[in-house]
N, C-alpha and C positions, 0 to 999 in steps of 0.2 A: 530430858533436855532437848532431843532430837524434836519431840512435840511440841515443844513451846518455842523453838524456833520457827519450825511450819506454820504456825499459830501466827507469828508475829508477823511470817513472809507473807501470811495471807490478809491481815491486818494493813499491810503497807499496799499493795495490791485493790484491797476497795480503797483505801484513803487516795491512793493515787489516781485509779477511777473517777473517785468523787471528785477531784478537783477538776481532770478532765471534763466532765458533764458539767461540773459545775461553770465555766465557759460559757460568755453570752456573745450576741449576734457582735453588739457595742465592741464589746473589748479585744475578738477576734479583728476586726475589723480595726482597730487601734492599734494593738501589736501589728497590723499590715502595712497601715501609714506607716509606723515606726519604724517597719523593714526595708523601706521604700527612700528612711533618711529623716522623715518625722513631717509633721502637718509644717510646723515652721520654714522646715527648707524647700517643702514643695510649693509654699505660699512665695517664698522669695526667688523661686526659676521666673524671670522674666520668658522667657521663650525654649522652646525646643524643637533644635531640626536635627532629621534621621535620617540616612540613607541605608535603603537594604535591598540585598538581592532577593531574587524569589523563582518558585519553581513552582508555575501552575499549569498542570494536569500535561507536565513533561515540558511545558514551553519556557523559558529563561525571560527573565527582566528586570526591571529594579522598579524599587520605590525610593519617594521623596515626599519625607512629612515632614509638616511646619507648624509648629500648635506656637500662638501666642495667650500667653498665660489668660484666659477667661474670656477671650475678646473672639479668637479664631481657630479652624484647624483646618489646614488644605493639603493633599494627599494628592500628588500626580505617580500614577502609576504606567511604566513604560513598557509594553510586553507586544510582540506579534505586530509591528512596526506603527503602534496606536499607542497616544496616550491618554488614556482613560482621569479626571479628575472630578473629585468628589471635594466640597467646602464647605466647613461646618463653622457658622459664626453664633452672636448670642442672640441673634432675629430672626436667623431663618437656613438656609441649605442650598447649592445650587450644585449641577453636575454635570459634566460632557462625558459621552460613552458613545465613542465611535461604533464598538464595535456593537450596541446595542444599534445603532444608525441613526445616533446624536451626533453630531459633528457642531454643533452652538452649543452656549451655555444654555442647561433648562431650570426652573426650582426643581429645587428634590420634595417627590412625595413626601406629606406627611408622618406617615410609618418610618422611611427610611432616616428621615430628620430626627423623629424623635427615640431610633436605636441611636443614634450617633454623636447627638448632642453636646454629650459627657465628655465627649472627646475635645473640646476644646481646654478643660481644664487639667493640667498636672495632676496624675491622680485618678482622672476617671471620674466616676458617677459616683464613688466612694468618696472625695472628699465633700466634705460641709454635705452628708443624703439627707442629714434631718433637718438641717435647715433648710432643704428642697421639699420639704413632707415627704419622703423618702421614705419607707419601712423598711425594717433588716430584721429575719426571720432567720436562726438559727434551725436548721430543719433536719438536721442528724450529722452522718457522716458518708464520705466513699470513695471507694478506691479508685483512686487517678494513679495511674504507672504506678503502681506498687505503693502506695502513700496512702495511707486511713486518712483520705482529706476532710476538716469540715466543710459541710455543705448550706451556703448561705443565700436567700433570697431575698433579693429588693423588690419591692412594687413602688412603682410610682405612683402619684393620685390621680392617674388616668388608669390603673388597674396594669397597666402592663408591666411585664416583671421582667429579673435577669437571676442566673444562678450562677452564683461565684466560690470555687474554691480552693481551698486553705489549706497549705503543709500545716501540719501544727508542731511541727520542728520549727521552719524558718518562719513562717506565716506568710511566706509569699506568694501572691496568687500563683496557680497552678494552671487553671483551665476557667474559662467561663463558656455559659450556654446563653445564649440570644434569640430571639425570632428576629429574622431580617426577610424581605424582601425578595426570593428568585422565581424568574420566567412568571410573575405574573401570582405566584402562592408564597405562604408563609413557611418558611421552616427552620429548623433549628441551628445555629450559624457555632460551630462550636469552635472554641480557640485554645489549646495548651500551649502552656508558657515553660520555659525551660533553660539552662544557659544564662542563669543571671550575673549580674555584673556592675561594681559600680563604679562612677566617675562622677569627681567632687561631690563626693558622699551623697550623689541618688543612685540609688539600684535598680536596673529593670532588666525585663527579658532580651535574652539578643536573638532569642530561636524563638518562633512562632508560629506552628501547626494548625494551619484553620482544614475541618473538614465539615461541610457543607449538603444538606437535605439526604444525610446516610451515606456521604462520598460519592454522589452526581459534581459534586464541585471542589475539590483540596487546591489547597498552598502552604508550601514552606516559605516561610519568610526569616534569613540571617539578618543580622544588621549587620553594617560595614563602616559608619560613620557616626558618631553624636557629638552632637553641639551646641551648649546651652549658653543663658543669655549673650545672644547674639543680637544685634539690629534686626528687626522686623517691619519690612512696608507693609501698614494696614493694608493699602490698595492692593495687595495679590488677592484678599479676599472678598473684594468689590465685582457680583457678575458681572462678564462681559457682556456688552450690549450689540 
């Protein structure tokens, strides 16, 4: 008897397995919308504004983001008596970085536009990626903070990619990896996500861990404020001239 229960625990053990493997890019990536409140109700946020603190490499500040649902996303970040703004619309990118010794609006590089893009819509680069020609490659698993996350890659049809991944408890993103942009090289812009929370049934991160070309660059980012369909003036994301 003892045998044939071994037998059977071991029986449930690959079935369970299999189902796990059995998991594609598609459907992780679906139970994620669905974690997030569902493609429906991130289709109906007219806008999203966020305020949060942040702690980079010791120095205190706040953000202030404003995404208008597919149209915009503008980010003024205030730290070390400078505030730095980055604007992602659906035509193109503009940014002031004092402390870069931008003090006017400039375009944003190519590269940098097209890490960021995504960010104008609720969702990210994950919602409607195949109607972008977007691939999603299901490309194994790995441990994020203790969590056997899957590990999923998108490529754009410009060949550039991102790696996003998955509790397969909640299925809420966890961490993504990026190439962006610093002093001039490309390197790898890494984000964990932690602290989730919802309000009128959308859920997102309120803790946000960036560490930057092997930690030459971190931030903590809390969030402190959100506020959704709210009025939005297009014209914040019109560069200044």
């Amino acid at each position: 008897m003892k045998t044939l229960k071994s037998f059977a625990l071991l029986i449930l053990v690959f079935l369970f397995a299999g189902s796990v493997a059995a998991q594609t890019a598609d459907e992780i990536i679906g139970k994620y919308l669905d974690a997030m409140g569902g493609k429906d109700k991130l289709s109906k946020i007219t806008s999203l504004y966020i305020e949060s603190t942040i702690d980079v490499m010791g120095s205190q500040g706040t953000i202030k983001s404003t995404t208008l649902n597919g149209k915009g996303m503008r980010q003024d970040i205030d730290i070390m008596g400078s505030v730095i703004t980055s604007c992602y619309t659906d035509k193109g990118g503009w940014s002031i970085n004092p402390m870069a010794g931008s003090t006017t609006a400039e375009p944003m590089p190519e590269t940098q536009y097209k890490s960021g893009k995504d960010g104008i819509f609720i969702g990210g680069q994950l919602i409607n990626y195949a109607e972008k020609g977007y691939k999603a490659e299901l490309i194994g698993n790995e441990t994020v903070a203790n969590v056997n996350a899957f590990k999923i890659k998108i490529t754009q049809p410009d060949s550039s990619s991102a790696l996003y991944y998955f509790d397969p408890g909640t299925f809420q993103m966890i961490r993504s990896v990026q190439q962006a942009e610093m002093q001039g090289q490309m390197a790898d812009n890494i984000l964990t996500f932690s602290d989730f929370k919802q309000q009128d049934g959308y859920t997102m991160p309120y803790k946000i861990d960036m560490d930057m070309a092997g930690g030459q660059f971190t931030m903590q980012m809390a969030v402190t404020k959100v506020d959704m369909n709210i009025p939005v003036d297009e014209a914040i994301f019109a560069m200044p001239q």
